[in-house]
C-alpha positions in Angstrom: 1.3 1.3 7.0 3.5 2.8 4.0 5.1 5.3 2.7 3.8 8.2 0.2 4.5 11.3 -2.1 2.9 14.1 -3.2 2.5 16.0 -6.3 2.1 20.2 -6.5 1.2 22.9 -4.4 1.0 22.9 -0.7 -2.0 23.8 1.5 -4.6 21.8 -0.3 -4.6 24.4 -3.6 -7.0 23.8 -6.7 -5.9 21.4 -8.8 -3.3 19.5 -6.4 -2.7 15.9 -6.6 -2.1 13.4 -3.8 -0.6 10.0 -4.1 -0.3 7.6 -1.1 0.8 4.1 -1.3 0.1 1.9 1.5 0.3 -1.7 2.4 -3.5 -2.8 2.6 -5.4 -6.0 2.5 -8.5 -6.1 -0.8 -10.8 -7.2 2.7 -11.4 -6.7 6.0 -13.4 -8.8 8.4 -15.3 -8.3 11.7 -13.5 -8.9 14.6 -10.2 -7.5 16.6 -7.4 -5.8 15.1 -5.2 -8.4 13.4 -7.6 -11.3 13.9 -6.3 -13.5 10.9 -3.3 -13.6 12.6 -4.7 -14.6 15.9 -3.7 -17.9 17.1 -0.2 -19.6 18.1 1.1 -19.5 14.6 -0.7 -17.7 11.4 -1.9 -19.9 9.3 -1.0 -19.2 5.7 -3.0 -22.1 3.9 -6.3 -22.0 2.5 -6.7 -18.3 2.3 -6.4 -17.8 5.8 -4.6 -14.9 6.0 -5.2 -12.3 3.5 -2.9 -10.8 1.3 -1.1 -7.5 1.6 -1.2 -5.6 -1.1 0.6 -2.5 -2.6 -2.7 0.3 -2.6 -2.2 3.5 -4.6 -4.7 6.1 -3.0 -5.1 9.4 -5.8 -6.7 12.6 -3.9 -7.4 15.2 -7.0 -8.4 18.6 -5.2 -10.6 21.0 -7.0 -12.7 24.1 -6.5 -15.1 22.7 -4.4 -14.4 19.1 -3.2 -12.2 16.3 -4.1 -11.9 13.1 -6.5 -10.6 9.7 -4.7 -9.0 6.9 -6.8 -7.9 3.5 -5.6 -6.1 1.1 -7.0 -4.0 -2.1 -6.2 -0.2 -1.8 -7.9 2.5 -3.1 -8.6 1.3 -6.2 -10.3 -0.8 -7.2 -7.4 1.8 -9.1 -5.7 1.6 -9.9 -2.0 4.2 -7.6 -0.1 4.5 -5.9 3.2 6.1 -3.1 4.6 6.4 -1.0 2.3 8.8 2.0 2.6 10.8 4.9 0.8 14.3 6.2 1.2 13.7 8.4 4.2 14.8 11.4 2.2 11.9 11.4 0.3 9.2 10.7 2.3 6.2 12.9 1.7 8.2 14.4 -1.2 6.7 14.4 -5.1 10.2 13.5 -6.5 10.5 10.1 -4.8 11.6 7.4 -7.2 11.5 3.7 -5.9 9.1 2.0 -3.0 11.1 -1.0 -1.6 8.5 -3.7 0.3 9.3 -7.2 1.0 8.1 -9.5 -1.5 5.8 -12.8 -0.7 4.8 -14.2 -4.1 3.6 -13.1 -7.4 -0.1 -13.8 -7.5 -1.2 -11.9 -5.0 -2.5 -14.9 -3.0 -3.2 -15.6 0.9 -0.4 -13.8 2.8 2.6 -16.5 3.1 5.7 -15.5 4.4 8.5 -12.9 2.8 10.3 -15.0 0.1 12.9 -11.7 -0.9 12.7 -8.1 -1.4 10.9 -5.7 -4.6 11.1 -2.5 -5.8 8.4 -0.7 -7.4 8.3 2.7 -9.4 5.5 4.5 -9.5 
């Protein structure tokens, strides 16, 4: 899960924009929740575990229906747990999202190395 903001009106108006950002993984397999991770120990060689991503999910309202936008950010690193100062969550104005930070080429999940900040 992650943290978002949002941009204009309330109550779904014409013309509002959505951003989310959420942790996510570029693909899921069949199989229980979790299941790379299943096991004794996750193994991080190999690919085994997929990375986790920074996501940017767009929602652009209009008369009518809706526009959906997705894209990976944040230089495609692999991070986790992404969050927001708690002060701004849901709000337009935050600034910084603060995730841990696993390595820079957005490879097979390995563990938390340090900590990044990214501005959207």
């Amino acid at each position: 899960g992650g943290e978002g903001g949002s941009e204009g009106g309330g109550g779904g108006s014409d013309g509002e924009t959505i951003r989310l950002y959420t942790a996510a993984w570029p693909v899921v397999g069949a199989g229980p929740f979790l299941g790379d991770w299943g096991g004794d120990v996750p193994l991080y060689d190999d690919g085994k575990i997929n990375p986790t991503l920074l996501l940017e999910t767009t929602l652009r309202l209009h008369e009518g229906g809706a526009s959906l936008e997705r894209s990976y950010v944040a230089g495609g690193a692999c991070i986790d747990h992404p969050h927001v100062d708690p002060r701004f969550e849901g709000d337009g104005r935050v600034r910084y999202i603060f995730m841990s930070w696993c390595n820079a080429e957005g490879e097979s999940g390995s563990p938390p190395g340090g900590h990044c900040r990214f501005d959207p």
